[in-house]
C-alpha angles and dihedrals in degrees: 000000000000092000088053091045094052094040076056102048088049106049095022121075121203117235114244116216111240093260090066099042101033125250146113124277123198131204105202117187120195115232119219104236118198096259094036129057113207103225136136098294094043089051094052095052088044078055096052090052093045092053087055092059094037085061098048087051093073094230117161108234109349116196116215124173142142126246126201110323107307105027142096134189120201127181126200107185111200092015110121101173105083093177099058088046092050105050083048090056103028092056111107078204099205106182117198139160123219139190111242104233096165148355144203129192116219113255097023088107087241112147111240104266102251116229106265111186129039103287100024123129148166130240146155130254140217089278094052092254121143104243117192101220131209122233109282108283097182139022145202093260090071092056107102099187126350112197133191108235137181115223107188098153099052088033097237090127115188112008129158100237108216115216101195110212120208118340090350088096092052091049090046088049087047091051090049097031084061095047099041076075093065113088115261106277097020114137093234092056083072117091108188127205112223119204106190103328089321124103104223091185138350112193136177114245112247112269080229089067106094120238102261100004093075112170108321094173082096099236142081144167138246109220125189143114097309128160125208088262094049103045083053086052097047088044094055096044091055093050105048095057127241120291106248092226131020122276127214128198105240096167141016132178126170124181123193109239087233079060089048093048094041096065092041091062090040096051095047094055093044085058099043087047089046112037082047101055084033087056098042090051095048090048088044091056106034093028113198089002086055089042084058096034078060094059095048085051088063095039080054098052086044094052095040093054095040079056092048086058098037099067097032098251118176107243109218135166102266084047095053094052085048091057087053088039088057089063085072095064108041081061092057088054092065103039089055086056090043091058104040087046080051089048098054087034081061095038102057130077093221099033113194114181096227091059090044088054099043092044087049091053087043096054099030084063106089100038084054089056112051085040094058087040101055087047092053082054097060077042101048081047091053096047092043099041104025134072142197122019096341085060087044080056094051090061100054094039084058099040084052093049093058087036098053082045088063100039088060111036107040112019095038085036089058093036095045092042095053105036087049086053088060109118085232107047091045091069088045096056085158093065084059095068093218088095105064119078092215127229103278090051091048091051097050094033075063106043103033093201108205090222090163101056091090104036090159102057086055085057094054093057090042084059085038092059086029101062090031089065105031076055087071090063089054103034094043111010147223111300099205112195133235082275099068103029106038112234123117130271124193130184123220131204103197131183096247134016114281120207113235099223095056098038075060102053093050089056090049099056084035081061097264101118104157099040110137112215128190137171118252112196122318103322103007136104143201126211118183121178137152122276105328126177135243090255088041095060098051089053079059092053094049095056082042096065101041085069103042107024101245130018111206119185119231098161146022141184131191122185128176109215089241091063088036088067093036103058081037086062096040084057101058096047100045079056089047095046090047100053093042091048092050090046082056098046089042090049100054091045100045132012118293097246077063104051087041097060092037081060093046095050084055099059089048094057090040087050088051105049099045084049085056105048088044087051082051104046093235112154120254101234142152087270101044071054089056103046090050086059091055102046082048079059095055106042090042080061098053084047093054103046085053093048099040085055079045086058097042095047090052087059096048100044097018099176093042119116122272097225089043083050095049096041094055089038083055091049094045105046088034095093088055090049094054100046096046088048090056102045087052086053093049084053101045088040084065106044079039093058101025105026092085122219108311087068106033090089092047088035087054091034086063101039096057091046088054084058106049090034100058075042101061105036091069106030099031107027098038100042082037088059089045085057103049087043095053086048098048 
């Protein structure tokens, strides 16, 4: 496994998102006409055009996919401009061509000639005249290559040249041949090209073209004001066809590739800080099981990120922070199996540490799977009900889960079970450090505390936290993101530092009232507002740039308010879904009372921590979604290894009381709890203080979730479960 795995790292590249690597993402969504349904079959062959334009453009590898029935994700990696991206994509690009019948010049007084015959319409030209317009005589898909030229020598400067297919030259030579038989500036003698509802040029056809003949070399050109931008526009939306249904831009992101790089950097440093302290505390405590625990920590990065490029995963930001985040848990894997290994080398009258080790395996298994479990279900509902990033971040958090499975059970299993074998290490069995009882099991060995006696006062101050932080929600408030709301949010990198207050009192008197504005790092800002124009954000970087100097952009969201509900609704049930299908699993593997409690635990972390992010302002995201799954899955984790010790001890002393079982399952699983605890926190300190600020929020979203989570799990699950049992 590890060879493949290394033959893959090595030939096979991982795919960055586009907010690692810079670029502009589009959400098109296809519009039903009267005449054209958008279904299925509508939206491939808009993604087929697409495709076409997409190609002309000269973008390096372009990504271009349905999702669901309507919808259609581009990615333009590199690209920058997202309005210019997205007029290219979002033109229906409907090219006919029509017969002149009348005209009328703003400002003559001349009524606007009203449409006679079926097809006929009026519309304006380049000018500004009302031209009355035959029914299309002529239309794109006759068009056989339209190409940008640059005339110098006639003058005609820059001009779009038709080359007709088929029958599309004799058509051409009938329109012109018909009006060839008009006098010469006549408004009849014009023929105008119409580019969706808009007329692009209406010439007169030349007096040395003959009546009935018209132009028969199968070509012509389309002349106006164009620019060198505009006649390659024009160009690429006539050959690549016309999209058989409107499209509508539901979504638009664009990162700046100085944001990408930066968390790259960041991240990576993050990992190598905290997989390195991580490493050294696991090593000071378990001592050469840890130094091989260590090795299986690095077996495991090299096999979790072989399986990322093996099956062509998109690597994103929240991704990335959920591969280091998966550290964390392949850490907690082996320190299940090392305590319980310390626990039956205490317990027997001839230790040896092999049959410590294996036993420990053997009775850490089940706790390790339903932990990891539980944790694959909050990844498989990610993946299912998210989008975007946060379900970007549900691939690599499962991938990491069975990684870090494997990593435990079956690399630091060989390593331990042979090092421990050696002649010299069996008669220094404290060398091992399975001997040793460690520090945390000593104290409390000394000191029994009875935790569960009181199981309701635990409770109380359960409600007490409980109600201080969900207080938050009604006293503050929930500050859904652009994601969840649609709006526009747009990050800023100035030459000097901006304060927030008076950036938002400029926009305010600029028209921008209710612009939120909030620093980002040491000379960045963030300006989120509703829907806002094009026009309308680059009032906002204007404004930008008077107070700091500059205002690059190094990212830039766009959310319609559609999209906005719906991801809002695709949230909360993915947080629903996840809670009820964890009380099922939990249920069919313990006793309901259990399950229940483990459940309950969860709402009150996921209550918490939403009261604590809406106390501190921080914005409610995809990310700040992803990163409660995963506290649920960590908390969940913590339930479970309790529990699973709670089930063991029943069938060992079955007419024992509940509240004396779970008081000694809290004491004995409580050494695993700390120093997993504290080999996660090494890890999130460091995204937290390193990660930038792109993962300080995730990074503290986690951290207090470790916390409450690690809080709940003993002094709200366990006495909860002592409750529901007394009352049953």
């Amino acid at each position: 496994m590890i060879a493949v795995s290394l033959y893959v790292t090595v030939t096979v590249p991982v795919r960055l998102g586009l907010d690692l690597r810079g670029g502009t993402q589009i959400v098109l969504e296809t519009r039903s006409t009267a005449t054209t349904g958008a279904d299925r079959e509508t939206t491939d062959r808009a993604l087929e055009v697409l495709r076409g334009r997409i190609d002309a453009l000269g973008v390096a590898e372009p990504g271009l996919v349905r999702s669901g029935e309507r919808r259609i994700i581009v990615e333009l990696p590199g690209v920058q401009d997202p309005k210019q991206a997205a007029d290219v994509l979002g033109r229906t690009a409907q090219l006919t061509f029509h017969p002149v019948l009348d005209t009328a010049r703003p400002g003559d007084g001349t009524p606007a000639p009203p449409p006679g015959q079926p097809g006929e319409r009026v519309l304006r030209d380049e000018s500004g005249t009302r031209l009355r317009l035959g029914a299309a005589a002529l239309t794109g898909e006759v068009v056989k290559k339209a190409t940008a030229r640059f005339d110098q020598q006639g003058g005609a400067g820059w001009h779009v040249t038709l080359d007709f297919k088929g029958t599309g030259g004799d058509g051409w030579a009938r329109l012109t041949g018909e009006a060839a038989c008009r006098p010469a500036g006549a408004p009849d003698r014009r023929i105008a090209i119409v580019l969706d509802d808009k007329v692009i040029s209406s010439p007169q056809v030349d007096p040395a073209v003959a009546c009935g003949t018209g132009i028969r070399d199968g070509a012509t050109q389309i002349t106006g004001s164009f620019g060198p931008e505009e006649a390659r526009e024009l160009a690429l939306l006539v050959n690549g066809g016309a999209l058989p249904v409107p499209v509508e831009t539901v979504e638009q992101r664009t990162v700046g590739p100085t944001l990408g790089a930066q968390a790259i950097t960041a991240s990576a440093w993050a990992a190598a800080i905290g997989t390195a302290v991580t490493a050294l505390f696991i090593i000071v405590v378990y001592r050469i099981v840890g130094v091989l625990a260590t090795v299986a920590l690095a077996c495991y990065g090299l096999v979790s990120y072989a399986a990322l490029a093996a099956l062509g995963a998109t690597l994103s930001l929240p991704g990335l922070a959920g591969f280091v985040l998966a550290i964390g848990m392949a850490v907690d894997a082996n320190v299940l199996v090392f305590e319980r290994a310390r626990e039956e080398y205490a317990a027997r009258r001839r230790p040896s540490t092999r049959s410590a080790l294996a036993a420990g395996f053997r009775g850490a298994f089940s706790a390790i799977a339903d932990s990891n479990i539980t944790t694959l279900i909050a990844a498989l509902l990610l993946f299912l009900l998210a989008s975007g990033p946060v379900r970007g971040f549900g691939v690599t958090l499962g991938i990491g889960v069975l990684a870090s499975m494997f990593s435990a059970l079956v690399i630091s299993r060989v390593l331990a079970e042979y090092a421990v074998d050696r002649p010299w290490l069996r008669r220094r069995p404290g060398l091992t450090g399975i001997a040793a009882q460690g520090a945390v099991r000593e104290r409390l060995a000394r000191r029994a505390p009875r935790l569960m006696r009181r199981p309701r006062r635990w409770l109380a101050t359960a409600a007490v936290v409980l109600v201080l932080a969900g207080s938050g929600i009604a006293v503050r408030g929930v500050d859904l993101g652009v994601e969840f709301t649609g709006g526009r949010l747009v990050e800023y990198a100035t030459a000097t530092a901006v304060d927030p207050e008076r950036a938002r009192a400029a926009l305010a008197a600029a028209g921008h009232p209710k612009a939120v504005v909030q620093s980002a790092g040491d000379t960045g800002l963030t300006v989120r507002t509703g829907i806002l124009s094009d026009a309308g954000t680059a009032e906002v970087t204007d404004v930008v740039r008077e107070l700091g100097g500059r205002a690059d952009k190094v990212r830039d969201e766009l959310i319609g308010p559609s999209l906005g509900k719906e991801l809002r609704r695709g949230a909360l049930i993915a947080l629903a879904a996840a809670l009820g299908a964890q009380l099922v699993y939990l249920a069919a593997r313990f006793r309901w009372v259990f399950g229940t409690a483990a459940v309950a635990a969860l709402a009150h972390d996921v209550v918490i921590l939403t009261g604590v992010f809406a106390w501190l302002g921080k914005p409610v995201d995809g990310v700040f979604v992803a990163a409660l799954l995963t506290v649920i899955g960590y908390s969940v984790n913590d339930s479970v290894v309790l529990f699973d010790r709670v089930r063991e001890l029943v069938r060992r002393f079955p007419g024992a009381p509940l509240p004396d079982l779970a008081n000694r399952a809290v004491l004995q699983t409580l050494p695993r709890t700390v120093n997993t605890g504290m080999g996660a926190v090494f890890i999130l300190t460091a995204l937290a203080v390193l990660g930038g600020s792109s993962l300080t929020d995730f990074a503290l979203a986690l951290l207090i979730g470790l916390v409450v989570g690690t809080y709940s799990s003993v002094f709200t699950a366990a006495p909860l479960a002592v409750e529901l049992h007394r009352r049953a």
